[in-house]
N, C-alpha and C positions, 0 to 999 in steps of 0.2 A: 624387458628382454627382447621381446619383439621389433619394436621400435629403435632398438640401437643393432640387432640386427639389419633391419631395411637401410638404418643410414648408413652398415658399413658397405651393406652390397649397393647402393646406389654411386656412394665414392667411388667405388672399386668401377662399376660402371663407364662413371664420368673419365677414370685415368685411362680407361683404355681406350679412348676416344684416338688421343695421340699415341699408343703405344702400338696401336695397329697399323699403322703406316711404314713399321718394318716386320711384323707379326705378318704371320704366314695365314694362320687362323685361330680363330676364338670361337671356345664350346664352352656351353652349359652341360652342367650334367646335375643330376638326380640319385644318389645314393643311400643306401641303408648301411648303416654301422653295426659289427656284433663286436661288441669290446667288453674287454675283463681287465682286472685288475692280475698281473702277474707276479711272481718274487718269491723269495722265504717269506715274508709276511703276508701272504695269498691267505684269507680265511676260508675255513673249513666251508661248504656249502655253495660258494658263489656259483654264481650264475651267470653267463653274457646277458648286456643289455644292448635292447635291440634301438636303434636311434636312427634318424633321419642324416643325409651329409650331401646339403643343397650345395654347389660351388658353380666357381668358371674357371677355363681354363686357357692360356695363351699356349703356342705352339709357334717358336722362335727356331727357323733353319739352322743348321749348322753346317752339315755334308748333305750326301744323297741318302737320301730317305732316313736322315737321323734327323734328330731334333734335342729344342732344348725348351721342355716344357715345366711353367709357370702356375701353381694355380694358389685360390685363394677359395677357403671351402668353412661352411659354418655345419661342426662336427659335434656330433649329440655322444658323450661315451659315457664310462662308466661302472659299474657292477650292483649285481642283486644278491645278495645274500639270506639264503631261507633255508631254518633249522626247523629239525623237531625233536622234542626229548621227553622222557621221562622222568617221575622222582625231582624233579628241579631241588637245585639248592632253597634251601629257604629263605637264608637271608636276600636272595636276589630275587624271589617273587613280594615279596612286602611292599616295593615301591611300586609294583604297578595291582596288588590287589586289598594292597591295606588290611590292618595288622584285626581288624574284624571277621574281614570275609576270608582271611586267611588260616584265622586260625579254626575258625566255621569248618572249613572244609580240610585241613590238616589232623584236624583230631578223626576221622573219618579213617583216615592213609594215607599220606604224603605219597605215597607210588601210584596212585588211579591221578594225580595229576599228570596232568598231556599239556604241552605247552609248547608252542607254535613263534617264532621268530620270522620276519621279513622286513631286513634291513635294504635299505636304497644308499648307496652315494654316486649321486649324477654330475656329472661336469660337463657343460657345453664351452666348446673351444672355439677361435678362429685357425684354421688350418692352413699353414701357407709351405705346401711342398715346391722343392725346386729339380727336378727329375732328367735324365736323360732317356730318353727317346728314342729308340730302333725300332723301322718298321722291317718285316717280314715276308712282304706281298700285303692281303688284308688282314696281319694278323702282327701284332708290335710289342714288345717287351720293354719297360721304364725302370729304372731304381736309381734311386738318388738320397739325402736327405729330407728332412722336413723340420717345420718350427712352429710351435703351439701360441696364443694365449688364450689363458680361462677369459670367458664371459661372463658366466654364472656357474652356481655351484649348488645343489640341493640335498639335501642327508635328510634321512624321514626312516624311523624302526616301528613297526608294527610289531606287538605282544599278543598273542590269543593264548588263554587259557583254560583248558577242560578240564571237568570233574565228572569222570564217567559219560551220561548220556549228557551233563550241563556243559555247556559255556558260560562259565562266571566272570569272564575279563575280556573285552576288548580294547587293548591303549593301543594309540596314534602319538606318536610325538610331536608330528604336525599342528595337535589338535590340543594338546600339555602346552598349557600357559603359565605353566609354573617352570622355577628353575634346572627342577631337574631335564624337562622339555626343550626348553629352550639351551641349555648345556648341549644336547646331544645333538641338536640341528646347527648349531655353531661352530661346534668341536672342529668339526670334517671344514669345514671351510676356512678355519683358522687355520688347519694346520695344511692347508694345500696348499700347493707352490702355484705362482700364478704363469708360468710357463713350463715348456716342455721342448726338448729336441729330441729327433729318430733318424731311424732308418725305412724308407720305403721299397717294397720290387711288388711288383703289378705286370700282369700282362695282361691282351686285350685283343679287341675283334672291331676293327674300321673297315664300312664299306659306301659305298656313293648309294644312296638312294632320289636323287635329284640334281637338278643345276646349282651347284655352290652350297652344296648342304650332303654332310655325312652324320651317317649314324654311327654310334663306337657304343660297344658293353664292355666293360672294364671290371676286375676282379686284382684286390692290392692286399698286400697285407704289412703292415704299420709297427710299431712298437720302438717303446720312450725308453733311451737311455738314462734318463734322472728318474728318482723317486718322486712319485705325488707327492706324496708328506713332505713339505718344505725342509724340516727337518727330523728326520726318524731318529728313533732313540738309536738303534743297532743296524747294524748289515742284515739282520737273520728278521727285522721289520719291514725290510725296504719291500715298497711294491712299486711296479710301474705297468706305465698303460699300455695297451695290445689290442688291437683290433682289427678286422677283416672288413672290406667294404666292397659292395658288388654295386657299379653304378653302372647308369646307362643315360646317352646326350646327345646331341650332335653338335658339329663343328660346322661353320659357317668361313666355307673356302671362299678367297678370292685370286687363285690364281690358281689351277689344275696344270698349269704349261710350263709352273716352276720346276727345275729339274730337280730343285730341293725336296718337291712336294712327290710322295712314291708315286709308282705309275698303277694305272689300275688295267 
């Protein structure tokens, strides 16, 4: 994963070698992702996953103090899902406590069962918005589209089971070498679509703190008009992806005399 991350960002790199010779300026930036899974088939419990969203950014003039800004960003998103319950069904604790220690502790009271769920499904994307650009004095407002592809994809459900003061289960799926294991870490990745399109609006805070170098904190928030699921059974299934990102980078100016470039 890592690895065909660094080739993508060094490509990316290498292109803007010549793409900067009509590029106003190029920033890196540093971002954190809180992204959920949204829709009628939002499950019960989730959670934002919190994820890293390294990128760079081109900033192509257009008018006076507009822009038309470019980026290319390796985005960590996602959701957590974590239950707790009582009384569990039965049939549905067997596979992860086996039909011994099951019935061990069922002939007891199936209700002093406590049973703990922490499901993951992770998706790292490459992220390539394409944004317009208003500044405001030190302070500029973007929205435009955007466009995904998955890079990897991870699903992992964690089981805990209590009987009273005991824990008599802990299953990992990650850690199930068996079918049923390996079913449920595959599932999610088979059935996800290996792209994605949005809508992006983000504002933000650019200021000069050097010769040819700005600092910008930027605050956006995201979300995919298709369904994850390649193909969902129903409309009342469909979830799609949604997240908030707070970054912060600087821009590497070469030219402050552009009248394109705002004034400070």
């Amino acid at each position: 994963m890592y690895r065909r991350l660094l080739l993508i960002l060094s490509l990316l790199v290498v292109m803007t070698h010549e793409v900067m010779a009509q590029a106003t300026v190029l920033g890196f930036s540093l971002g954190a992702n809180f992204s959920n899974l949204v829709g009628p088939g939002k499950i019960e419990g989730s959670k934002p996953r919190f994820g890293f969203c390294p990128g760079l950014v081109l900033n192509f003039p257009t008018a006076f103090e507009s822009y038309l800004e470019v980026g290319a960003f390796y985005s960590q998103q996602g959701v957590n899902i974590k239950t707790e319950d009582y009384g569990a069904d039965p049939e549905a604790l067997i596979p992860y406590m086996g039909k011994d220690l099951y019935y061990k502790y069922t002939q007891q009271n199936i209700r002093t069962l406590r049973y703990q769920t922490n499901i993951s499904k992770h998706v790292n994307y490459l992220c390539i918005p394409v944004m317009w650009k208003q500044s405001f004095g030190a302070l500029y407002g973007k929205i435009g589209p955007w466009a995904s592809f998955a890079l990897d994809a991870y699903s992992q459900k964690k089981v805990t089971i209590h009987c009273g003061a005991d824990t008599v289960v802990k299953y990992d799926s990650s850690k199930d070498t068996t079918a049923v294991g390996k079913a449920f870490n595959q599932s999610f990745i088979n059935k996800l679509r290996k792209y994605d399109v949005g809508g992006a609006i983000s504002v933000g805070y650019q200021t000069a703190i050097g010769q040819g170098l700005d600092l910008f904190i930027d605050v956006s928030y995201k979300v995919g008009f298709f369904s994850v699921e390649d193909e969902p059974q129903n409309r009342k299934s469909t979830i799609r992806n949604m997240y908030f990102t707070v970054s912060t980078g600087l821009f590497f100016v070469r030219d402050r005399r552009s009248r394109t470039y705002r004034r400070r």
